[in-house]
Residue, then its C-alpha position, 0 to 999 in steps of 0.5 A: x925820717x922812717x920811710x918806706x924804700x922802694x913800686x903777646x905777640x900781635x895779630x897784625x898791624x895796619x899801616x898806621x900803627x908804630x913799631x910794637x915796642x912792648x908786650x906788656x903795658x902797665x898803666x900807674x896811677x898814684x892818687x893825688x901824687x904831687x911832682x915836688x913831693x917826689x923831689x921833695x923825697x929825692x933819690x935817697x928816700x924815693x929810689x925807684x922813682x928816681x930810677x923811672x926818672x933816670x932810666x926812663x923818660x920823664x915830667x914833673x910840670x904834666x897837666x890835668x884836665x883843663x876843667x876837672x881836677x877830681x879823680x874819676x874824670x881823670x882817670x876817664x880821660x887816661x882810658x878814653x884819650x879824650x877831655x872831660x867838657x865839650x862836643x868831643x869830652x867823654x863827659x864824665x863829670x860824676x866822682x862817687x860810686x856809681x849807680x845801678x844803670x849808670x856808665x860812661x857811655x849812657x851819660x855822653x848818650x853816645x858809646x866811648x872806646x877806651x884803649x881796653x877796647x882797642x887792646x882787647x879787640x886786638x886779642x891782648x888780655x886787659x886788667x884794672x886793680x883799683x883802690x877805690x870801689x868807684x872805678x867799677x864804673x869802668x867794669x860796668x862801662x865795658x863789660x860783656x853787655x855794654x861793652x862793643x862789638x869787636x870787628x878788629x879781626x878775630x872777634x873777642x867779645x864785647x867784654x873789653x875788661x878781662x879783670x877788675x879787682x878792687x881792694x882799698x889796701x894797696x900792699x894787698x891789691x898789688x899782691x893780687x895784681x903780681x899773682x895774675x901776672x904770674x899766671x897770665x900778664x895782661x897786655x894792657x893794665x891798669x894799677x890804681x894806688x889811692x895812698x897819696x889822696x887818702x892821706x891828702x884829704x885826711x891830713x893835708x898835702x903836707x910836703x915836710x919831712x914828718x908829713x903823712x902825706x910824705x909817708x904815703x908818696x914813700x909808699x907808692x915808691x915802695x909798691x913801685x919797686x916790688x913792681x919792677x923786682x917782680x918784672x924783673x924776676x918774671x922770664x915772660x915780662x923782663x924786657x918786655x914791659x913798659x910802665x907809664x905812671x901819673x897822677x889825676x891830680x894834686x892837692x893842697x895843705x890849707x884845703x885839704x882838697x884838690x877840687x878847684x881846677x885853676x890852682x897849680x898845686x892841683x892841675x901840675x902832676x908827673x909823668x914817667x915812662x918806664x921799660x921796653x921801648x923808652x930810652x933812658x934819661x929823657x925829659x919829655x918835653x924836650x924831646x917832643x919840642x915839636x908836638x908839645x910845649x911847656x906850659x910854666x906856671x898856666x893849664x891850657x886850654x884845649x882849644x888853644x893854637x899852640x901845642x899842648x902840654x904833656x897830660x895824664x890824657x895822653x897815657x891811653x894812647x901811649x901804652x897802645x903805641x907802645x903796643x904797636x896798636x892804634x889809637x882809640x876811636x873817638x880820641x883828641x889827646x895824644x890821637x896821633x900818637x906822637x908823644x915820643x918816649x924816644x930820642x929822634x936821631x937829630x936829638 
């Protein structure tokens, strides 16, 4: 089969806050990439996956939302640190472009941090590149007039969003994306890459060797390995970045959809972590036996006693540990920061 090979210093810290790992974290998001479909690939046909999963730490069994299996949703509850549903759910539940006057915070009626404000307000630059034109609600939800005020220190606007840039060619975004890295590289960013989704819903998640839908997994590996050649070519970045790559969802063949939320093939997606402050070739769920379990076959609710899976929720959270910063206000998923990326010394 023909495929594609390949993808600031702080101000202070308070006592809560980890060690600073990173000075860059870049946060991927393959739309609708399936965990066996990389497998299904392996190293030969999906080389800088693999190199996340060997020199990183990694999970092909991470979850979704319990309740929601769509795009938007997930992607709030990655920035947000929260669940969809509920009291302490962002409530995001809209997955189309949003209207004039809507955002994040007008339909939960109440303001909802995100870790670009937690970034921001700690004076690191923030950027989102997306393929799809419905994450401006994002820029719409933190711009200078609905964005809040910063007391964290130096006061650095209420603008949390320093860049948001949407192109439906992800080759094209990505350039963009590495040409305001050159210039500047964000503290904290966010990459959107739609291929696996689009391609999903056109023709079904195919996992064969002549599928398109292989075709565009092979892709986003591809777009993943410029990314790591233009870090590793980049004097301020190389050694210094950490990546985190997921997914907001699967999808199925037969349906050619990912909407219902209680089958496996839409709620199982992978989790990487990449870079400064990862150690090489861990599985998350054993080196976090104590704060996370394993789910099988089953996405568990969130109000369940026992410890929870490893969910895309847990990304905003992670990349501001990384970053030596606290956890966003108002967060449940991975609010302690204690998803480890790195081997206890009892491990």
């Amino acid at each position: 089969m023909s495929l594609f090979c390949v993808f600031s210093p702080l101000s202070f810290l308070n006592a809560e806050e980890t060690t600073q790992k990173a000075e860059y974290v870049i946060m991927i998001s393959c739309d609708g990439l399936r965990p066996d479909a990389v497998e299904f690939l392996g190293p030969k046909w999906a080389p800088n996956f693999y190199r996340l999963i060997n020199e990183g730490a990694h999970t092909h069994n991470a979850r979704t939302d319990f309740d929601y299996t769509i795009t938007l949703p997930n992607h709030t509850s990655m920035l947000t640190g929260r669940g969809v549903v509920g009291e302490k759910g962002h409530a995001w539940t809209e997955n189309n472009t949003p209207k004039i006057g809507q955002m994040i915070h007008r339909n939960k009626k109440a303001y909802i941090a995100s870790a670009f404000d937690v970034a921001h307000d700690h004076g690191l630059r923030t950027g989102l590149y997306s393929s799809k034109d419905k994450f401006i609600v994002y820029d719409l939800s933190y711009n200078e007039r609905s964005g809040k005020s910063d007391t964290t220190g130096e006061d650095n606007g209420k603008d949390k969003l320093d860049d948001y840039h949407h192109n439906d060619k992800t080759e094209e975004l990505l350039k963009t994306f590495t040409d305001s890295l050159k210039k500047d590289p964000y503290g904290l960013s966010m990459l959107h890459l739609r291929d696996p989704d689009t391609s999903g819903h056109a023709h079904g998640w195919d996992i064969s060797s002549r599928s398109i839908y292989i075709y565009a997994v092979s892709k986003m590996d591809w777009i993943v390995g410029k990314l790591l050649q233009f870090i590793e070519s980049n004097e301020k970045m190389k050694g210094k970045t950490a990546l985190i790559l997921t997914a907001d969802h699967g999808g199925r063949l037969e349906t050619k959809t990912h909407t219902k939320s209680d089958e496996k093939l839409n709620f199982t997606i992978p989790f990487y972590v990449w870079g400064a402050g990862v150690d090489e070739g861990l599985e998350l769920y054993e080196v976090n036996p104590n704060t996370r379990k394993e789910p099988g076959e089953i996405n568990p609710t969130y109000d369940l006693a026992e410890a929870q899976p490893i969910r895309n929720g847990d990304v905003g959270n992670l990349a501001l540990s990384l970053l030596g910063l606290p956890s966003i206000e108002g967060s449940t998923i991975n609010a302690k920061q204690n998803l480890k990326v790195k081997k206890s010394k009892d491990q």
